[in-house]
N, C-alpha and C positions, 0 to 999 in steps of 0.2 A: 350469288355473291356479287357478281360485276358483269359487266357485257365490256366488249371490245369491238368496235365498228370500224369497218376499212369501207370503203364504196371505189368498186372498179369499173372503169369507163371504158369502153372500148367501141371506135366508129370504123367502119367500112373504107370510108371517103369514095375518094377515085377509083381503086384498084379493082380487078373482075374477083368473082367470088368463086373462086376454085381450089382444091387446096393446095396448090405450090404459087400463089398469087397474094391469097389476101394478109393483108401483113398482121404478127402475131403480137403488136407492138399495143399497150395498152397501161391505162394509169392506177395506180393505187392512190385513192385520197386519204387520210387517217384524219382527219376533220380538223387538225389542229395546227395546220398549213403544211404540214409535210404532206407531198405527192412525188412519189414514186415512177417513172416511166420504167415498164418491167415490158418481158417480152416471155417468148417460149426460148427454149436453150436451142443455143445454133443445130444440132441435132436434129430437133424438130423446124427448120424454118424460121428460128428466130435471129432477131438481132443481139450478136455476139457483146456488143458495146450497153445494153440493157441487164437488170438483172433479172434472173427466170426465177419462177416460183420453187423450183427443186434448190437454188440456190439460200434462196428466202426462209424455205422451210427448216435447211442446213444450220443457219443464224441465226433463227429462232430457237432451233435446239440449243446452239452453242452460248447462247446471249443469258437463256433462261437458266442452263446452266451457272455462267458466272455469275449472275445475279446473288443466284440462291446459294453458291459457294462465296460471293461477299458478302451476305447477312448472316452466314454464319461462322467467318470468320471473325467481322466485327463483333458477334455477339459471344467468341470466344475470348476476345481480348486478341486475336490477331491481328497487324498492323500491315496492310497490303499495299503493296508503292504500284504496283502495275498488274494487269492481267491480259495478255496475249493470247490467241491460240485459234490455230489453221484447223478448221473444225473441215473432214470431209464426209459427204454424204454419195453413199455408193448407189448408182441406180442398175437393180438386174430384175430378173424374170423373177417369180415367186412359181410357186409349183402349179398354179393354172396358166403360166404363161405370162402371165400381165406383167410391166413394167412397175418396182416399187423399190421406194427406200428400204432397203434391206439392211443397211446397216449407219450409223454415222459415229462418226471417228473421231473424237476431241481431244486435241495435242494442247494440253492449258500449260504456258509459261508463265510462271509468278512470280515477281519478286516485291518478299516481304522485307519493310522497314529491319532494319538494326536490331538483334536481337530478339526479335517475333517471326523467325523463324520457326514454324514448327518440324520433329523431326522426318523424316521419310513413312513413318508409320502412323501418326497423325495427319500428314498429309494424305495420305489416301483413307483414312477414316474421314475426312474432311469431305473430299469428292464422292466418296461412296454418300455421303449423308447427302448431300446436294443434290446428287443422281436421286435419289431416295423422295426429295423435297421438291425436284426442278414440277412443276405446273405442265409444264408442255410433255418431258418426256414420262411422266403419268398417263398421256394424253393417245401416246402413239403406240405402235406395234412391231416396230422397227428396232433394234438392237443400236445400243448407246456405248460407246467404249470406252472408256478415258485413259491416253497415255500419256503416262508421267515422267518425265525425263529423268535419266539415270542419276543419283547425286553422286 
């Protein structure tokens, strides 16, 4: 259907090549002048002030989410003024040990126009269908949550 191309750069320079030495700092191009300086997460060695790909991954779930919960709101006739939300991505051990997103956690605040409110029950029919429709979390193995704030 479509390809999506990133090209990441990553040089050595000066620094020795050992692993608490060489720096984990490296670019993301998307070809269409967005370039990204991303690193590994301070945890591993990286620069805390870049963002790391576990962070990336996070945003990508939370992003592809609201995407697909604003094309279908619009295409219910809901009228959305804003969408907010602190998406977190838990990183643990899976049962061989390895380190993996285990779960990601999307807290969406919405506020819709005047009147196009939907009620609390529609509202989470809404993100369940998104969840359902999101492209990325189709894609992964990781558990997606969506928490809806109390009305």
């Amino acid at each position: 259907m479509s390809e999506h191309i990133a090209t990441l750069t990553w040089n050595r320079g000066d620094a020795a090549f050992d692993y608490k030495s060489y720096s984990r700092n490296h670019s993301w191009d998307f070809g269409n002048g967005a370039i990204i300086t991303a690193s590994a997460a301070s945890d591993f060695l990286g620069d805390p002030d870049k963002v790391d790909p576990e962070q990336a991954f996070v945003a990508s779930l939370s992003s592809c989410h609201m995407l697909t919960f604003l094309a279908i709101a619009a295409m219910s006739k809901i009228t959305v003024e804003s969408y907010t939300d602190r998406a977190v991505g838990h990183l643990e051990k899976n049962e061989s040990g390895k380190p993996v997103i285990t779960r990601v956690d999307l807290y969406p605040k919405i506020e819709f126009a005047e009147g196009s409110a939907p009620s609390d029950k529609m509202l989470e029919r809404l993100h369940h269908k998104a969840h359902q429709e999101c492209f990325l979390a189709n894609s992964v193995t990781c558990e997606i949550v969506t928490h809806l704030p109390p009305s």
